[in-house]
C-alpha positions in Angstrom: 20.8 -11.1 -6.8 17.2 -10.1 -5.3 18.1 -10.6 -2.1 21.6 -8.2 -2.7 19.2 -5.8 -4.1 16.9 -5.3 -1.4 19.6 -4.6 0.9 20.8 -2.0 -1.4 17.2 0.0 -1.3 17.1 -0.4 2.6 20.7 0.7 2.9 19.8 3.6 0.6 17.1 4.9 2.8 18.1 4.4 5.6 20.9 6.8 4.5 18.6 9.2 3.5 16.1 9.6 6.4 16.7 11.7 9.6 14.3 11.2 13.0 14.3 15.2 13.7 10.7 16.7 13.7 10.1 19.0 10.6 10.8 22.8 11.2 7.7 23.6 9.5 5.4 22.5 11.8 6.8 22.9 15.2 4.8 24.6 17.9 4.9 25.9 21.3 2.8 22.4 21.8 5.3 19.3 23.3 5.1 16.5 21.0 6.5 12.8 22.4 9.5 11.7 21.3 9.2 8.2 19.4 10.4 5.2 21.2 14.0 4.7 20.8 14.6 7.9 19.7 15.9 11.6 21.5 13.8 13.8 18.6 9.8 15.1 19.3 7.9 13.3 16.9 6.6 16.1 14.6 3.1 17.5 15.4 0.4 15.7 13.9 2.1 12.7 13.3 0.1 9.3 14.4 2.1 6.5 16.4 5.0 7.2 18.6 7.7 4.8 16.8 10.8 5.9 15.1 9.1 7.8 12.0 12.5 7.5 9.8 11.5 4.5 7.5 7.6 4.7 8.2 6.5 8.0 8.9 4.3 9.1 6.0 3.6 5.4 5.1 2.0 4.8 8.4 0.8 8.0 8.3 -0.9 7.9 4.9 -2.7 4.3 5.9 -4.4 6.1 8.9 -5.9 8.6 6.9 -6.7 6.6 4.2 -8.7 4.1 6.7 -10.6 6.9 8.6 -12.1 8.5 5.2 -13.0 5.2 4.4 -14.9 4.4 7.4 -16.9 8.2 7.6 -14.2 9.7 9.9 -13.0 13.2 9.3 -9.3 13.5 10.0 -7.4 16.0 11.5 -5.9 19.0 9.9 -2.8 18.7 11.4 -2.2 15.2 10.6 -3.5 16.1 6.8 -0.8 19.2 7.0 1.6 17.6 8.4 1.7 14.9 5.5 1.2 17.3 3.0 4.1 19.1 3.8 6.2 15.8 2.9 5.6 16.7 -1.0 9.1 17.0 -2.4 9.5 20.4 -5.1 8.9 18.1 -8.3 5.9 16.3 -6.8 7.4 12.7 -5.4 7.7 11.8 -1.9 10.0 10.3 0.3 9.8 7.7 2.7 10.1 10.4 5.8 11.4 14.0 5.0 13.3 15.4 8.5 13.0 18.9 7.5 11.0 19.4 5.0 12.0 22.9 3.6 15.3 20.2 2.3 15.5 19.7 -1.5 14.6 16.0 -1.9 17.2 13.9 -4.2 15.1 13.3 -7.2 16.9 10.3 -8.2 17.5 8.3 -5.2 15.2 9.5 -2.1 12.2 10.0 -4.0 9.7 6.3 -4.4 7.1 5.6 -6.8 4.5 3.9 -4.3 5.2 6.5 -2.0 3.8 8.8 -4.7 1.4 6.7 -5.8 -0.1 6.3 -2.6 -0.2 9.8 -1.6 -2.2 10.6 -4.7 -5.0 8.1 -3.6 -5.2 9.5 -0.2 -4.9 12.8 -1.3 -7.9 12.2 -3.6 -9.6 10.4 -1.0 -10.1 13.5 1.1 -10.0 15.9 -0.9 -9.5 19.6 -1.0 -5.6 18.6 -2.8 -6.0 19.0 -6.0 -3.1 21.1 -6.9 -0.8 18.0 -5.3 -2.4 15.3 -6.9 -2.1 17.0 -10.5 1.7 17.1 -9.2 1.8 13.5 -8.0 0.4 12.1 -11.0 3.0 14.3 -13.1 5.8 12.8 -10.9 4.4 9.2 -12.0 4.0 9.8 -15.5 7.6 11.6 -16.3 9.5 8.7 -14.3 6.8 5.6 -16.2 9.4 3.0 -17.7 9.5 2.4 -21.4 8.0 -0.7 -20.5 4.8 0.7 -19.5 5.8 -0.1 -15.5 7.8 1.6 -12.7 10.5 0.8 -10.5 11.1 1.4 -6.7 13.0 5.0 -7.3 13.2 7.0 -10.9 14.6 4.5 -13.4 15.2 1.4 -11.4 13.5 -1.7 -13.6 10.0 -1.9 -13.1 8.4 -4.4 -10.7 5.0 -5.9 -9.3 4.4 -3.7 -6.9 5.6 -0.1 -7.9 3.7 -0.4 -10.7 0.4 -1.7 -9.0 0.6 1.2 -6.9 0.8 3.5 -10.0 -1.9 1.8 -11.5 -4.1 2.4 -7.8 -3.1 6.5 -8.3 -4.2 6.7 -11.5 -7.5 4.2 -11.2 -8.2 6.9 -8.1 -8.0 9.8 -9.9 -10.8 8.5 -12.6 -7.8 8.2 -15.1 -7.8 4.5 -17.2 -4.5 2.9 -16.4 -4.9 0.9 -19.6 -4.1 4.5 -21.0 -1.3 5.7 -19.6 1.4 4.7 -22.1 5.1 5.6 -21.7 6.3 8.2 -23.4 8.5 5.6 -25.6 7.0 2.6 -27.1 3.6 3.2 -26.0 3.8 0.7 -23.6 0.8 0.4 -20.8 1.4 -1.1 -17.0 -0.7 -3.9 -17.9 1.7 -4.3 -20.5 4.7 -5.3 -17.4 1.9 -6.6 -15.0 1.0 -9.3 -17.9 4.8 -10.3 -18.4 5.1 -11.2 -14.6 2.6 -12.9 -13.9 3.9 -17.1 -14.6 1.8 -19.0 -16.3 1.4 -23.1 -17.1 4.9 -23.8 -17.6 5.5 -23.0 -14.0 5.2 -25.6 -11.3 1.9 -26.2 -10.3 0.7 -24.3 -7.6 2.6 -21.2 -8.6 0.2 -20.5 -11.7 -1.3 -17.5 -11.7 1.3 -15.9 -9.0 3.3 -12.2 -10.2 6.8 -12.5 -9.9 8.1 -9.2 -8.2 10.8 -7.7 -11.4 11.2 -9.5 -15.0 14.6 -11.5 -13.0 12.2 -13.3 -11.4 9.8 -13.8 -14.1 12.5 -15.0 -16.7 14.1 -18.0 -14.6 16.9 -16.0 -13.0 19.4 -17.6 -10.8 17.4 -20.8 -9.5 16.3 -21.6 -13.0 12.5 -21.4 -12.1 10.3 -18.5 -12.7 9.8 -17.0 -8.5 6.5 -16.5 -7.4 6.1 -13.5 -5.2 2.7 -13.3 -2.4 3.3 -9.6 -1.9 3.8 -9.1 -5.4 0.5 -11.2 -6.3 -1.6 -9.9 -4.3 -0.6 -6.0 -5.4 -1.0 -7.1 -9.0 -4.5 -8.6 -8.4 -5.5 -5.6 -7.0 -4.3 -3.5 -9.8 -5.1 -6.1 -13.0 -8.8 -5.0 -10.9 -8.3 -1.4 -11.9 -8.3 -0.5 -8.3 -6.7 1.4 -5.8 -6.3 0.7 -2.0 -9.7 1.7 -1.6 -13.0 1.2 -3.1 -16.8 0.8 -2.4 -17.2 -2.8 -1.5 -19.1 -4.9 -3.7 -20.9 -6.4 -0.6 -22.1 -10.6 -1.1 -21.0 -12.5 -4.3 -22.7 -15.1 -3.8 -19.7 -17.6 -3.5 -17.9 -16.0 -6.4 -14.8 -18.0 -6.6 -11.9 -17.1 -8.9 -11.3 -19.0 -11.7 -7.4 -20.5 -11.7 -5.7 -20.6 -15.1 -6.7 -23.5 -17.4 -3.8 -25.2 -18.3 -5.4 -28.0 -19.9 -3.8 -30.1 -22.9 -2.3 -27.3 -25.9 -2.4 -24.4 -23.1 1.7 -24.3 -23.6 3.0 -21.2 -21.5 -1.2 -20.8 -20.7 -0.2 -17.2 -20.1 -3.8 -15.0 -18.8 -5.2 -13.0 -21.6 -5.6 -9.6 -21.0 -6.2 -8.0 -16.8 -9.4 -9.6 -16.1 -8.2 -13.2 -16.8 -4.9 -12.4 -15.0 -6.5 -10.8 -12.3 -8.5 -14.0 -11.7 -5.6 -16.6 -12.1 -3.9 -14.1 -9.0 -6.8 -14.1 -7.0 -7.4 -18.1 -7.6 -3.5 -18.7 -6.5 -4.3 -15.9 -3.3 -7.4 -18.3 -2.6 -5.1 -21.6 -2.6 -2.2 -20.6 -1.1 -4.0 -19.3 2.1 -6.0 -22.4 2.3 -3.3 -24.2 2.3 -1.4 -22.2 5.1 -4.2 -21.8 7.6 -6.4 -19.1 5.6 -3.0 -16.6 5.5 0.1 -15.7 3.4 3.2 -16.7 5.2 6.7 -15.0 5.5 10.3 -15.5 6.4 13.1 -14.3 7.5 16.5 -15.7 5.9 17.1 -18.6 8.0 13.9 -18.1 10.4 11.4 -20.4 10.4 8.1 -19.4 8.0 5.8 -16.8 10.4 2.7 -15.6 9.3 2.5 -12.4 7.0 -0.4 -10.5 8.6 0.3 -7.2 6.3 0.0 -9.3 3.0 -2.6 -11.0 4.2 -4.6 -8.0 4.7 -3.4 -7.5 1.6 -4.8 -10.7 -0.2 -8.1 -9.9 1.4 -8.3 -6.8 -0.4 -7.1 -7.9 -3.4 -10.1 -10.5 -3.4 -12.9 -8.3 -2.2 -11.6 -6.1 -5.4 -12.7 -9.3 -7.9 -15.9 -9.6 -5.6 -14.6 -12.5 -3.8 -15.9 -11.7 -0.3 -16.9 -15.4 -0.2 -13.3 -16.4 -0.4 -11.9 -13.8 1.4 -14.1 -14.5 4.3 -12.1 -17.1 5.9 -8.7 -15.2 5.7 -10.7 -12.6 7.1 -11.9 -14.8 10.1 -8.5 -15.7 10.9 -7.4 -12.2 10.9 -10.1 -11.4 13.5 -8.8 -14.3 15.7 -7.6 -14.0 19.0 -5.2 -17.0 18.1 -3.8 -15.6 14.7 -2.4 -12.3 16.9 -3.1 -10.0 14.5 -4.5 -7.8 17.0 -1.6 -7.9 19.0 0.4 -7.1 16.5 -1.7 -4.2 15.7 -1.9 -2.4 18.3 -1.1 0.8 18.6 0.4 1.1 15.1 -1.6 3.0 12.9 0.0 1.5 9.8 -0.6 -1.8 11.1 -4.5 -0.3 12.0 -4.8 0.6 8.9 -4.3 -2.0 7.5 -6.4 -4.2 9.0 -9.6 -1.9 8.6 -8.9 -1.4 5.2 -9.0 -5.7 4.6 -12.6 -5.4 6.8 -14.2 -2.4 4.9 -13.1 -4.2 1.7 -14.6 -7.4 2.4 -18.0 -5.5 3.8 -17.3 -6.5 7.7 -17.1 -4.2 10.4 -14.0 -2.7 11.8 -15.4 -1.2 14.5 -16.2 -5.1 15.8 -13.1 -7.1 14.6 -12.7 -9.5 16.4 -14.3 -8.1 19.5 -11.7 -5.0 19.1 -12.8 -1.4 17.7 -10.2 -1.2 15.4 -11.5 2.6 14.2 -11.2 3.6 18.1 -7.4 2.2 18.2 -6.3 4.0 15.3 -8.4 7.7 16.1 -6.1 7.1 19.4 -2.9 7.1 17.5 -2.9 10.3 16.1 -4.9 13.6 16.5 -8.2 13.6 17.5 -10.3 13.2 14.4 -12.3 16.4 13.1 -15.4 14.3 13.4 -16.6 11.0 13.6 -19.7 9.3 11.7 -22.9 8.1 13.6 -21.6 4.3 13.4 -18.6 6.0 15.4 -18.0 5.9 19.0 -16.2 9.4 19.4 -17.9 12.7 18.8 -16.1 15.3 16.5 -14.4 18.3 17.5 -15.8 22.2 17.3 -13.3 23.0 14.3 -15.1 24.5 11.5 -12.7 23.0 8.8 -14.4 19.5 8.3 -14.0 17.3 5.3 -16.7 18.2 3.4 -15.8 21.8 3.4 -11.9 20.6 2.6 -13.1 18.5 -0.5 -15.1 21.6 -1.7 -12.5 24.1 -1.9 -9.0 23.7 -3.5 -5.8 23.9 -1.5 -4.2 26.9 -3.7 -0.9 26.1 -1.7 0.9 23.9 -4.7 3.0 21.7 -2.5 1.7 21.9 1.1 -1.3 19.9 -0.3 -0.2 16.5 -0.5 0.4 13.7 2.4 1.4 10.1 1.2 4.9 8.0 0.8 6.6 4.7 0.4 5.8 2.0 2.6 9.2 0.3 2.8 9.7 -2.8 4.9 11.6 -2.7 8.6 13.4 -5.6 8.7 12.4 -6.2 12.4 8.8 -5.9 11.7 6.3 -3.2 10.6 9.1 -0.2 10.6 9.2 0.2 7.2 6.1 -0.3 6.0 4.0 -3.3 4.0 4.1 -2.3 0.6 7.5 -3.9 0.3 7.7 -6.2 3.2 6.3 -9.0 1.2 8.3 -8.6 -1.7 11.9 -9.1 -1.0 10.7 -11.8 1.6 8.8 -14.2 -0.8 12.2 -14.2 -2.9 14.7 -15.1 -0.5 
């Protein structure tokens, strides 16, 4: 049933997405064409693949990572994402021409929103589109408290952990927002998907990825998700994609779920207890594969996941876990893991990577030897500048960040750059958000 569904949502978008450049920001200035495609990418845009299923996802980790590390990032590549922002305030996976209605009920995503509004909010100088993002979220929250993949699909792990990242980055309390009917919260779904001590051991503590899952669908056993955990561990945190690192913890390991004698279901009480039972299960199950989360491919021999184990990592660093995120981070960095390889020259991927390293307090700008900041500046447009710790000095344009996050963008809808990350069946194409997630369950 999981499995028919996921091929129904890639189906859909695929159906939905074009590879032409956007009208709105085309210029006398030749742009390449992505690999495998006839269009010009549109101006701005970083990486040269096929944008249709990962433009603004890839697009949105860049510029997420850069502000993180102290780099400035283009205007172009901010515009360019802005323009994305569908009428009512939800984004798409990748919007061809952008002056197009968006269909509200099927081309429109929930962590594509959600994610726009943290990056948005990240550097600043948006705030007209992140009001409309977080109105997008809160008119399409289930009565459940949680959000599904588009507008009234059932809620699941990781829609709503992005939610709850949009909100936690705008300085709103996610234990707050309550759906319009019942008054039901996100912690409210997170809670009910998370399996407890009547699942096998070595499960405990794991998020399912939709309430199927979670109530014994189809195999009879509850279906433990590692995309799904490690999105609900960061969100039972309170925390977005990105946030200050908490630096040494002292061997801070997370505590598992005690299912001890009278625990019966042993279900966490309340997000701090549940986000400790994920991150204890993250912890195990990474040990236990060679310090990373593994994936597969129906049929395929198990390969390892390197976007969910980024993922993980972050997700640790979030409980202040550094300790035991270290040595997933360490394999990461590895020459032998080819995560590197696998990197390179995707900004998505990039992204990725320097967001697990700024989490966990190491350097991305020495990961492993590589410069992972340099490789993803390269992708796109050159950054408007570049922090001391950076190797690249910033350009001569007098629109920096700081000025940005000072003055509002008055522009309504050209202000806001994030979408779905949505998982290319061949690899990264996609996006990670959702490659884990459909994966874990097959």
């Amino acid at each position: 049933m999981n499995v028919r569904r996921s091929a129904t949502a890639l189906a859909a978008l695929a159906a939905l997405c074009t590879a032409a450049a956007p009208a709105a920001f085309a210029d006398a200035s030749p742009s390449p064409k992505p690999s495998g495609g006839s269009a010009a990418l549109p101006k701005g845009l970083y990486g040269t693949k096929d944008p249709k299923f990962d433009g603004v996802w890839r697009q949105s980790l860049a510029l997420l990572a850069q502000d993180a590390v102290g780099v400035t990032p283009a205007r172009p590549a901010i515009d360019w994402l802005a323009g994305q922002q569908c009428e009512d305030g939800g984004f798409a996976a990748y919007r061809a021409d952008a002056s197009a209605a968006c269909d509200p009920k099927k081309g429109e995503f929930t962590d594509a929103t959600a994610a726009a509004v943290q990056a948005l909010a990240a550097v600043g100088g948006r705030s007209a589109s992140v009001e409309k993002g977080i109105g997008w979220l809160k008119k399409h929250q289930n009565d459940d408290g949680g959000w599904g993949l588009n507008p009234g699909s059932p809620s699941d792990a990781n829609s709503t952990s992005a939610a709850v990242g949009a909100f936690a980055a705008t300085g709103q309390d996610p234990k707050q927002v309550k759906s319009a009917k019942g008054g039901k919260t996100p912690y409210d779904v997170l809670l009910g998907l998370q399996l407890g001590c009547d699942a096998k051991e070595g499960q405990r503590g794991a998020f399912a990825y939709t309430a199927d899952d979670a109530g014994k669908a189809d195999s009879g056993k509850p279906v433990a998700n590692d995309l799904a955990t490690a999105a609900a561990a960061l969100a039972t945190e309170g925390k977005g994609f990105v946030f200050e690192p908490a630096g040494k913890d002292a061997g801070n390991a997370p505590k598992p779920l005690d299912c001890g004698a009278g625990k019966g279901s042993g279900k966490p009480d309340g997000a701090a207890e549940a986000a400790q039972a994920a991150a204890a299960y993250l912890s195990d199950t990474m040990a236990g594969h060679g310090n990373h989360l593994l994936s597969a491919m129906p049929g395929a021999k198990a390969q390892p996941d390197f976007g969910s184990t980024a993922d993980a990592i972050v997700a640790l660093a979030a409980g202040e876990h550094s300790a035991t995120a270290a040595k997933p981070l360490q394999w990461l960095q590895s020459e032998k893991s080819g995560a590197l390889a696998w990197a390179k020259g995707d900004p998505g991927a990039l992204g990725k990577l320097v967001l697990a390293a700024h989490a966990a307090g190491a350097d991305p700008r020495s990961f492993g030897g590589v410069d992972l900041v340099q490789q993803l500046n390269a992708t796109g447009p050159k950054p408007e500048s570049v922090s001391a710790s950076g190797s690249e000095s910033g350009s001569d344009n007098d629109s920096g960040k700081d000025e940005d996050k000072k003055s509002d963008d008055e522009g309504g809808i050209g202000g806001v750059w994030w979408t779905v990350g949505v998982f290319m069946v061949a690899g990264i194409g996609i996006g990670f958000l959702l490659s884990g997630r459909k994966k874990q369950q097959l």
